[in-house]
N, C-alpha and C positions, 0 to 999 in steps of 0.2 A: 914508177912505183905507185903510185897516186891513181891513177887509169885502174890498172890492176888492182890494187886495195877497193875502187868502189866494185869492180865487175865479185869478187868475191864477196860484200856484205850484197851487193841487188841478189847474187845469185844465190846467196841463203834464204833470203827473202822469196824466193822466188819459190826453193824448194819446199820452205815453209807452209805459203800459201797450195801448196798442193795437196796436203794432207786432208783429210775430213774435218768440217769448218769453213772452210773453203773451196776445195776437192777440186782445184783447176788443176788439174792431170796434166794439162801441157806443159805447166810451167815447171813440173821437175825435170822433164828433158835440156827445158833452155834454164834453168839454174846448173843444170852438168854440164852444159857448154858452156855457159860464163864462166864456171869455177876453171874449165878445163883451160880457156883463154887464160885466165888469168894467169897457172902457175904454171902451163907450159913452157918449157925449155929456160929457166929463169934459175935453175940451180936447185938442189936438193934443200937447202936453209930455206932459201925464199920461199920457195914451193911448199913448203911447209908451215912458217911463217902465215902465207897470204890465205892459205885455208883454214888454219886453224882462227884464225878471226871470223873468217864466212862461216866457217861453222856453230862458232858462238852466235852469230846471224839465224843462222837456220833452227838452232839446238835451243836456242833459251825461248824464244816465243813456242816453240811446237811443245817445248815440253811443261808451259806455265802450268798448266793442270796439275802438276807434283806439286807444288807451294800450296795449294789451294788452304790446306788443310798442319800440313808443316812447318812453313813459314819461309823466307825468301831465300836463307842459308843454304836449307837443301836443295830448293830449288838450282841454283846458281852452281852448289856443290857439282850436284848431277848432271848439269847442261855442260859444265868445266869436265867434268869425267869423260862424256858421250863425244863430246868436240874432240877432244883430245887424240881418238885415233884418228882425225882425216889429217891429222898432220903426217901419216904414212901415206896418206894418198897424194897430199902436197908436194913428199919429199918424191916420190913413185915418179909423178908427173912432171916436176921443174927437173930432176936429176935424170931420166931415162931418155935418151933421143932417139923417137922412131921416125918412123917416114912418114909421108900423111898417109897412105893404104893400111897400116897398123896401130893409127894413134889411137882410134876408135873401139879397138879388141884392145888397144893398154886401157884405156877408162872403165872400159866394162869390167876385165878382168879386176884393176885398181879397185872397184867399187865393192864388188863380190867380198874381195880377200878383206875387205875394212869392214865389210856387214856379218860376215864368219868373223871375226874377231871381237866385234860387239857382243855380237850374239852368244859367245864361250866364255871369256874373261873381261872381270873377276867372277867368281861365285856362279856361274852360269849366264854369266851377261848382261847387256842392256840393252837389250834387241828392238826398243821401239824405233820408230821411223825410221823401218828401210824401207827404201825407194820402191818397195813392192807395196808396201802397204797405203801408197797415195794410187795406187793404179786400178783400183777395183771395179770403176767404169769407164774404163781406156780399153781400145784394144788389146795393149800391151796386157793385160790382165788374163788374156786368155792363155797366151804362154804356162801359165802357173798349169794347168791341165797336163801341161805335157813336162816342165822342167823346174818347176815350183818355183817358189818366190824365188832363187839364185836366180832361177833364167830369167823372171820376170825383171830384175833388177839388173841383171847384164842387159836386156836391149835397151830398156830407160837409156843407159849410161853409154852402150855405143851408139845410141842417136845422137845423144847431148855431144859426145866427140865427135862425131860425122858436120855435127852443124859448127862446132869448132872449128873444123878442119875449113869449111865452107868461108867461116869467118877472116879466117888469117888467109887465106887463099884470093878475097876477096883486097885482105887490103894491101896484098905484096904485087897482085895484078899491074896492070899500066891500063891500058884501052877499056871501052866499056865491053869488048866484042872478047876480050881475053877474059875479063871480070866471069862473064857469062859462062864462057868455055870451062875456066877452072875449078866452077862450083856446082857445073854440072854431076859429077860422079859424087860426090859428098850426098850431095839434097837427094840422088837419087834413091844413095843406100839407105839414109834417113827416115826416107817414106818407104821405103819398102818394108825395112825394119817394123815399120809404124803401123801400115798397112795387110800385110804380110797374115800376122794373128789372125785379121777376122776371118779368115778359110778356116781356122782351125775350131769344131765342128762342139757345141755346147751341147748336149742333146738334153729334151726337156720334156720326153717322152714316156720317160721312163715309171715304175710304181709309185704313187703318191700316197700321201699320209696325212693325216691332219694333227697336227699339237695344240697344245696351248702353252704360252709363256707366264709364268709368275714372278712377279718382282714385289713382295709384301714390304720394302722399305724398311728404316728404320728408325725408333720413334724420335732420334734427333741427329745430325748429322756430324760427323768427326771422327777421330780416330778411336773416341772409345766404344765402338760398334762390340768387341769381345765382352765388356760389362752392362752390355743390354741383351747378349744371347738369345736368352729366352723369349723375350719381345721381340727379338727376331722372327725367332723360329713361328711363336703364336700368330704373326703377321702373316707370316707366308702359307700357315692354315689357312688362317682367316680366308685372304685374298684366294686362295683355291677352291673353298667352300663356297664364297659369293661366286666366282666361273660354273661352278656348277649349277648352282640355281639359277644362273643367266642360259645356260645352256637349255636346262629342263623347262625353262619356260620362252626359247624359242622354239622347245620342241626339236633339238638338233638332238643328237646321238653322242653319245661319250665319246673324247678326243684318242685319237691313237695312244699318245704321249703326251704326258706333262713334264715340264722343265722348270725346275727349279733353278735359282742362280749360286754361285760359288757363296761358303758362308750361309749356306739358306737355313744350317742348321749347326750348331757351334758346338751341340753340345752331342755328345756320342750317344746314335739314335739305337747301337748296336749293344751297349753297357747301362745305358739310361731309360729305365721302363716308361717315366712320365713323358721322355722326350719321343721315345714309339709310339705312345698311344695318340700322340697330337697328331705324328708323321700318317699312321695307319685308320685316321680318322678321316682325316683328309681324302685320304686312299679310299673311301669305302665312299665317300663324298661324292668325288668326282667318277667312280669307277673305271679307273685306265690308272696307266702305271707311270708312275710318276719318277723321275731322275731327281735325286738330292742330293745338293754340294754341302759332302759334311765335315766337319772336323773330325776323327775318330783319334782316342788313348791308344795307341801301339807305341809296340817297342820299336827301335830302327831296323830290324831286320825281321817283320814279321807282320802279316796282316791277315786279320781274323773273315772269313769269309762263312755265309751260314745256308752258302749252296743255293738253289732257285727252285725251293720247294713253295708253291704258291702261298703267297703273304710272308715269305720271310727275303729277307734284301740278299740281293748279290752284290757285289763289291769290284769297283774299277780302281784304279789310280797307274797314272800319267808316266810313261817309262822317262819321259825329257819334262824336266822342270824348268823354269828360266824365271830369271827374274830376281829382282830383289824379296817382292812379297812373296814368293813362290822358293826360297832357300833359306839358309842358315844366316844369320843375324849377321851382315855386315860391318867391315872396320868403316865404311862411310857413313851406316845410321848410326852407327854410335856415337861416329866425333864430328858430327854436322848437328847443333841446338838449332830448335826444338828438339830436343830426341825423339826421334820416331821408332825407336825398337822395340815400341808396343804392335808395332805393323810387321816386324820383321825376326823378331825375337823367337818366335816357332820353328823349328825343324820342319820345314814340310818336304817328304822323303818321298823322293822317284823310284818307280816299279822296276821290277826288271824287267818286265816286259808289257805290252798294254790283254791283259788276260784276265777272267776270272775264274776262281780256285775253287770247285766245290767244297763243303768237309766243314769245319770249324776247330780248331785248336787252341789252348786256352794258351793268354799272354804269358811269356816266359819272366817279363818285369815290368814295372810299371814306369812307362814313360810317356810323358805329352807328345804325340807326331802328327802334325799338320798332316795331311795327305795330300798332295797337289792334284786337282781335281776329280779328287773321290767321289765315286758316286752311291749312293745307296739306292738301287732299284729296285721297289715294292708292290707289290698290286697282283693284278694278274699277270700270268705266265704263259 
């Protein structure tokens, strides 16, 4: 048991260090084959048991960034939540007994079904750190083109079982000549798996565009970013205004697109004349059309759009929302001090579909709604 307990915290560890920060891509395959070592055939308790600790391994360092600002409660809260389903992968892998030509397609599938699970319940989920999102300069990452981050996260996980299988195979052998023999078809599939992606065909041919990114900051750092709004929003002028004067005096040409970041603008640039005139100043600054993350006043079934007649904004917002920041105020920010329900405490309401609505219709009521990556797009057309 002891073997097994350390193979699941190295192999949290392992997955840990894969993520950005780090970004050793290999080590989430062999963190899925330690974990897979570990709680294979060992029983549905243990099996569950011995990952739910690796995953307090893997979950509580990847996700320190949440504390930063909240304090250690939630932190610990959330990493205890996020852990908590691979104890279905635990129970999946110690209770299920396949052959070794099958163990490989159980961890992947096991892996999938526990990342759809995060990613849905509660509230729309907590989708960070799936095994897709450590893979962005891996081969493996190229899959995403053809079967998105699921598929990207099913081969991660049948590699990691392949070199499981490699493992146990290795130490139930006798001879060194049998050792070799038995580990041959494992390692194979392994690398093919691994190898496999890079055929699959990135093209970078295609029509290009030039942007520019603005991140105008805020004048101090914390959660109370909602009672600095405006000095938000003033920043992200700002910082658009000087891109432009750097531009006109390299002599380059107005950018295709400007992007603004989520929150660029807090306060409803579609109800608020002072808060347009800042937006549409900027606009006239940089001359290109610029993307704002806004907050916008709707009611929950209803969003006010004012058509794409040049200089006036068209309107996107997000048909899949996730997240805690991104849904309705959670029973976790509530009952985890510090209270963070100043982060989470907004409604922010998914589209029904990703579209925008010519026309304009005025609000049936009045209600504060987040919009999960609303855009306001201004400028030219």
């Amino acid at each position: 048991m002891s073997l097994r307990l350390l193979l699941s915290v190295v192999g949290g560890l392992s997955l840990w260090v894969s993520f950005p920060g780090h970004s050793l891509w290999l080590a989430a395959p062999l963190g899925v084959a330690l974990w897979a070592l570990a709680a294979r055939d060992v029983g549905a308790g243990r099996g569950a048991a011995l990952l739910g600790v690796g995953a307090l391994a893997f979950m509580m360092p990847t996700l320190s960034w949440s504390g930063v600002y909240v304090g250690v409660v939630p932190w610990l809260g959330l990493a205890g939540i996020s852990s908590a389903y691979f104890l279905l992968l635990g129970a999946l892998l110690g209770g299920v007994r396949v052959r070794d030509r099958s163990f490989p397609l159980l961890v992947g599938a096991g892996w999938v079904s526990v990342e759809l699970a995060r990613s849905t319940v509660p509230y729309g989920g907590f989708p960070w750190a799936r095994l897709a999102f450590s893979q962005a300069d891996a081969p493996f990452g190229r899959v995403a083109s053809l079967l998105g981050a699921p598929g990207v996260t099913f081969a991660v996980a049948a590699v990691g079982g392949a070199l499981a299988v490699a493992v146990g195979r290795v130490a139930r052998a006798g001879s060194f000549g049998d050792k070799v023999r038995s580990v041959a078809m494992p390692l194979a599939v392994a690398a093919a798996v691994t190898v496999v992606p890079l055929a699959v065909r990135v093209p970078t041919d295609g029509p290009t565009a030039r942007f520019v990114a603005i991140q105008g900051d805020v004048p101090q750092a914390g959660l109370d970013f909602n009672a600095q709004r405006r000095a938000v929003l003033d920043a992200h002028a700002a910082v658009t205004r000087q891109a432009a004067q750097q531009l006109r005096e390299a002599g380059v040409p107005p950018p295709d697109l400007v992007v603004w970041p989520e929150n660029a603008s807090d306060i409803d640039p579609l109800r608020r004349p002072d808060a347009a005139a800042v937006i549409r100043d900027a606009v006239g600054a940089i001359d290109a059309p610029v993307v704002v993350g806004a907050v916008l006043d709707e009611p929950l079934d209803h969003l006010t759009t004012s058509g794409t007649r040049p200089r006036s904004p068209s309107t996107y917002r997000s048909a899949r929302s996730g997240g805690c920041s991104r849904t309705r105020s959670t029973w976790f920010a509530r009952t985890l001090p510090p209270d963070p329900t100043s982060v989470c405490s907004v409604y922010r309401g998914p589209g029904e579909r990703p579209t925008s609505r010519p026309g304009r219709t005025s609000a049936s009521r009045s209600r504060t709604t987040t919009w999960s990556a609303t855009a306001s797009v201004t400028g030219r057309t």
